[in-house]
Structure formats: structure tokens, C-alpha cells
Backbone as a chain_set.jsonl record, in Angstrom:
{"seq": "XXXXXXXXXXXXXXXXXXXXXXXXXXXXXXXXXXXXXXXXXXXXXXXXXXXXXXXXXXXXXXXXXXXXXXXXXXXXXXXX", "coords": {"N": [[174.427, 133.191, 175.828], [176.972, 132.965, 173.135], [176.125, 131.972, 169.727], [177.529, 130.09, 166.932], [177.331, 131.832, 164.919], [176.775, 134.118, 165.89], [179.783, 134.765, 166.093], [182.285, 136.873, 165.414], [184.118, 136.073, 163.757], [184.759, 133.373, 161.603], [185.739, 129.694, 160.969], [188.626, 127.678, 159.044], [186.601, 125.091, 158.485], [184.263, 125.901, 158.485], [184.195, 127.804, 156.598], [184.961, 126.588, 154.172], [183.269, 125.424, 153.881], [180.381, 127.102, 153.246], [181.569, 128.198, 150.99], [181.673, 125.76, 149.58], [183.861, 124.342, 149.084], [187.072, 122.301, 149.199], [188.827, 122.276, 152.243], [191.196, 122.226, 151.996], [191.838, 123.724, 149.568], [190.884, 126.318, 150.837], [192.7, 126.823, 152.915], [195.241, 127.444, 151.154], [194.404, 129.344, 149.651], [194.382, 131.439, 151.349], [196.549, 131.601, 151.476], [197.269, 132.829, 150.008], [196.805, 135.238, 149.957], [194.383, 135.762, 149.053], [192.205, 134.929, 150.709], [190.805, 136.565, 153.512], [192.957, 135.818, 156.815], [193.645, 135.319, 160.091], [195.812, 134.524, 163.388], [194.682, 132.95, 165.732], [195.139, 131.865, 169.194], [197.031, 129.761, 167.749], [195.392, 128.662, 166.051], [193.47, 129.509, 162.893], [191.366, 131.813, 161.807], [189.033, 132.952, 159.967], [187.963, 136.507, 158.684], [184.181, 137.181, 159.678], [183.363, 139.414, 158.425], [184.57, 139.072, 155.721], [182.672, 137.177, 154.789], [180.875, 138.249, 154.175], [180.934, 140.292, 152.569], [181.632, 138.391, 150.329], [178.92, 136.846, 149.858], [177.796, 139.521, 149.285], [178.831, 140.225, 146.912], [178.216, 137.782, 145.585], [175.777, 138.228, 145.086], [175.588, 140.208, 143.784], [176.689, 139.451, 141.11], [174.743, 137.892, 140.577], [172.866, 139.428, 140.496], [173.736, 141.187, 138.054], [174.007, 138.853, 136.25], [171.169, 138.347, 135.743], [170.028, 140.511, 134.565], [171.206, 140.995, 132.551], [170.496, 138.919, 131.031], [168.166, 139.362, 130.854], [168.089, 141.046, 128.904], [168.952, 140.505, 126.656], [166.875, 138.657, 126.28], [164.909, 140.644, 126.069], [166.055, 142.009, 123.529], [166.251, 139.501, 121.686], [162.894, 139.419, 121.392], [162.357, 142.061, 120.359], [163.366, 142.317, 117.545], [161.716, 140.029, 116.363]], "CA": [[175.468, 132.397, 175.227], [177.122, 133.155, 171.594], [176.1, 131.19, 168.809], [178.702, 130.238, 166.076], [176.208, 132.698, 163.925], [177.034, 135.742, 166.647], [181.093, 135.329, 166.447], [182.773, 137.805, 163.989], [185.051, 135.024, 163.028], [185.012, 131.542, 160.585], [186.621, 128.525, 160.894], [188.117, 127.048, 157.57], [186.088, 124.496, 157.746], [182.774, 127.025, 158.448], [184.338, 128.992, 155.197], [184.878, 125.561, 153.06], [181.532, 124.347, 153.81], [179.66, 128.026, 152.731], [181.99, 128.374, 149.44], [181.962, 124.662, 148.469], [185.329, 124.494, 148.374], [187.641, 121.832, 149.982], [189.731, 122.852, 153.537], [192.72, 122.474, 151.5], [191.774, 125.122, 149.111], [190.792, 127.385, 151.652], [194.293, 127.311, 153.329], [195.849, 127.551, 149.748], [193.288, 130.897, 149.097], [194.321, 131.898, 152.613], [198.193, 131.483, 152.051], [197.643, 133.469, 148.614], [196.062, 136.131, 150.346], [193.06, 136.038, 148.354], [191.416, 135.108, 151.421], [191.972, 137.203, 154.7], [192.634, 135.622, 158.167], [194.321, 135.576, 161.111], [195.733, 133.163, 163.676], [194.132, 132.944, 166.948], [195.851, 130.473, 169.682], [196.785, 128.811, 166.514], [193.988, 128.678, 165.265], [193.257, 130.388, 161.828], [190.104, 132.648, 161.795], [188.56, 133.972, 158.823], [186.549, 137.617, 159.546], [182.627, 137.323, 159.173], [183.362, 140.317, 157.554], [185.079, 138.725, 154.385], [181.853, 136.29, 154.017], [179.876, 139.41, 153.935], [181.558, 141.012, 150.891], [181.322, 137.505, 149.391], [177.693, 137.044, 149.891], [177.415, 140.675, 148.436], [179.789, 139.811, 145.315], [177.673, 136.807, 144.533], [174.431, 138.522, 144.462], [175.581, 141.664, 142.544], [177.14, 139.044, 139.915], [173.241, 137.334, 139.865], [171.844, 140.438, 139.477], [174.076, 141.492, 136.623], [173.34, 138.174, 135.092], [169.98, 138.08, 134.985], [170.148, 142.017, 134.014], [172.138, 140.734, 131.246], [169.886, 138.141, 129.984], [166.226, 140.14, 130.438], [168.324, 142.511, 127.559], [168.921, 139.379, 125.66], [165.143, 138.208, 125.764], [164.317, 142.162, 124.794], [166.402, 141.908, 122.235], [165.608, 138.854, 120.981], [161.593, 139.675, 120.851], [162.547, 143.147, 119.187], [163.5, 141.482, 116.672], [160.745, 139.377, 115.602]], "C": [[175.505, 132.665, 173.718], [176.807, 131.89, 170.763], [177.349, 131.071, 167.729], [178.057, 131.541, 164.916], [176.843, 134.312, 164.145], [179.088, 135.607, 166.305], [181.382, 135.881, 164.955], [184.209, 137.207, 163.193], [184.56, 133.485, 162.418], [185.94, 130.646, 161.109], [186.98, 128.435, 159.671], [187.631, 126.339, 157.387], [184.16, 125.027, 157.693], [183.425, 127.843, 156.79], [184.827, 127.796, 154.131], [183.281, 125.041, 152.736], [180.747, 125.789, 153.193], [180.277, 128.08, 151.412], [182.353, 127.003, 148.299], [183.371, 123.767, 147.847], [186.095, 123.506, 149.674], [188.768, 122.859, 151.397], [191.023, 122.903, 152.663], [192.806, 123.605, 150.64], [191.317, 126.327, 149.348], [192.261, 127.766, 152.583], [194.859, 127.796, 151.945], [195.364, 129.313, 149.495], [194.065, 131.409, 150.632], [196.071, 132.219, 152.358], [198.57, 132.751, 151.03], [197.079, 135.099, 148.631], [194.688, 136.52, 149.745], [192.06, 135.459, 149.54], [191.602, 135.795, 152.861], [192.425, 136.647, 156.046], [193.571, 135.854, 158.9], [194.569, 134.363, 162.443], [195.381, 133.85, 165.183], [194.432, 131.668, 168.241], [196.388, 129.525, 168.883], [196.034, 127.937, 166.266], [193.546, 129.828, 163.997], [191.728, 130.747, 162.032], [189.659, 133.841, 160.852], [187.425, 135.221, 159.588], [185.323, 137.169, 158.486], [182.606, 138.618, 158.181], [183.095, 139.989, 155.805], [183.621, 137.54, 153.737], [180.957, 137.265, 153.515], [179.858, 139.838, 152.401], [181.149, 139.949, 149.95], [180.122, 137.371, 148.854], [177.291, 138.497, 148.941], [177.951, 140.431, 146.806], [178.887, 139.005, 144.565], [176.414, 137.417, 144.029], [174.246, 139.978, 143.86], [176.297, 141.009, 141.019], [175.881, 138.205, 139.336], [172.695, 138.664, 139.111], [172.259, 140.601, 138.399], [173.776, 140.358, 135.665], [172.267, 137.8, 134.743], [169.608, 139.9, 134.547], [170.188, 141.537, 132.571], [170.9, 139.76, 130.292], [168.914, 138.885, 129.719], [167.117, 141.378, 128.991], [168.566, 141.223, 126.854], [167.561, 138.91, 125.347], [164.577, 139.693, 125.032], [164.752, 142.119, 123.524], [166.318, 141.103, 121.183], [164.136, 138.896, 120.03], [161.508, 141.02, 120.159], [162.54, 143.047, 118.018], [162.657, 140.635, 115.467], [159.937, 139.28, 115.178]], "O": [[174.482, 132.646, 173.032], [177.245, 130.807, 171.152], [178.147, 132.009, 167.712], [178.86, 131.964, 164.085], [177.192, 135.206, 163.374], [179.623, 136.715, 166.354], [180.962, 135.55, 163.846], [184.996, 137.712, 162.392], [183.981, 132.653, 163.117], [186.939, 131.045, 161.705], [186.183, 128.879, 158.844], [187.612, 126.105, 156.179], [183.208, 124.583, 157.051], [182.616, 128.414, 156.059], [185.116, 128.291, 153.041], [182.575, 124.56, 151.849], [180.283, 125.346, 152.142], [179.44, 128.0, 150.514], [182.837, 126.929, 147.17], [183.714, 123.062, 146.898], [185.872, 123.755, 150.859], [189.268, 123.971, 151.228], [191.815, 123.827, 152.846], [193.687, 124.445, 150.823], [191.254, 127.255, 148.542], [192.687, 128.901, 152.8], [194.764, 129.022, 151.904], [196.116, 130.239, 149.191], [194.158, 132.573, 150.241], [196.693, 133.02, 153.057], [199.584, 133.45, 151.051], [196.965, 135.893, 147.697], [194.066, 137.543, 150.032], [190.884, 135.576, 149.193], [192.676, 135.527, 153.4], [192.021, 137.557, 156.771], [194.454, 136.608, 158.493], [193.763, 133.443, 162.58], [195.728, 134.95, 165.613], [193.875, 130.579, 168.101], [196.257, 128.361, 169.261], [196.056, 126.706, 166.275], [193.319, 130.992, 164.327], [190.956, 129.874, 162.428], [189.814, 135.062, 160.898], [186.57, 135.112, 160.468], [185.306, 136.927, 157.279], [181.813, 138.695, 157.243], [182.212, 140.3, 155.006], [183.547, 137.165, 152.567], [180.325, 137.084, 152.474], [179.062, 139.732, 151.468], [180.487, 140.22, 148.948], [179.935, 137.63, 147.666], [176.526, 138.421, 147.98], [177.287, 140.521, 145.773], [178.638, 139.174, 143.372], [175.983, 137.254, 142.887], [173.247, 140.639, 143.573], [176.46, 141.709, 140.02], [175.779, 137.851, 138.161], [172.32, 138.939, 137.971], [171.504, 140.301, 137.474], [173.384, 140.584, 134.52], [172.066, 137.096, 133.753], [168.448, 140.062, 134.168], [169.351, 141.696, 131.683], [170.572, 139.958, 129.122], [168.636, 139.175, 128.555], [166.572, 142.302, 128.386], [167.582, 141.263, 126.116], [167.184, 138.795, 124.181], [164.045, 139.858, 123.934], [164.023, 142.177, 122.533], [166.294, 141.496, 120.017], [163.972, 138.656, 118.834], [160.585, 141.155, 119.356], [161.722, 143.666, 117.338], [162.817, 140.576, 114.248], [159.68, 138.242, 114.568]]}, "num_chains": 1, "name": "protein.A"}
């Protein structure tokens, strides 16, 4: 038996609840195409895909910011 884990689709309220973000501004992101889905029996269904990328986005915008700071602490103690 599939878990909601195994399907290669979201709900909006499985993709409000991971980005924090009310159901209404997940339709809104959804209508604006900035998010991708598709309707299914009408039923909207975000791809697992698109959380993927997200998940990747957020933790290539950590890394760059703690990149960013460890050159701010170097540069700071260079300095002094």
C-alpha cells in the first residue's frame, strides 16, 4: 500500500503546510504559474517533483549564506 510519501503528487494543503504558506496563497502561486500543477478529477495536484527543486533551492540559498558569512568572519579577523 502507497504512502502519501510514495505518490508523485501534493495536495495544496500537503504544499501549504511544507512552505508555510496559507492554501489561499498556494492557489494564488498556482494561478500565477509560479507554482506548477495540474487538475486531477478536480482535484489540483502539485508534482513531488516541484517540492524537490524547492528543497534543493532552499539549501543551495543556506549554503550560499553561510558561504557568504564564513568570508565575512575571514574578513573581519584579517583585519585585526
Amino acid at each position: 500500500m502507497s504512502t502519501a510519501a510514495d505518490l508523485p503528487f501534493l495536495t495544496v494543503s500537503e504544499a501549504a503546510r511544507l512552505t508555510r504558506l496559507s492554501t489561499k496563497s498556494v492557489y494564488r502561486l498556482i494561478d500565477s504559474g509560479q507554482i506548477p500543477a495540474i487538475k486531477v478529477s478536480g482535484s489540483i495536484r502539485i508534482p513531488v517533483a516541484w517540492r524537490d527543486a524547492l528543497m534543493r533551492a532552499a539549501g543551495e540559498a543556506v549554503a550560499a549564506s553561510l558561504e557568504a558569512g564564513s568570508h565575512r568572519a575571514a574578513e573581519g579577523s584579517a583585519g585585526a
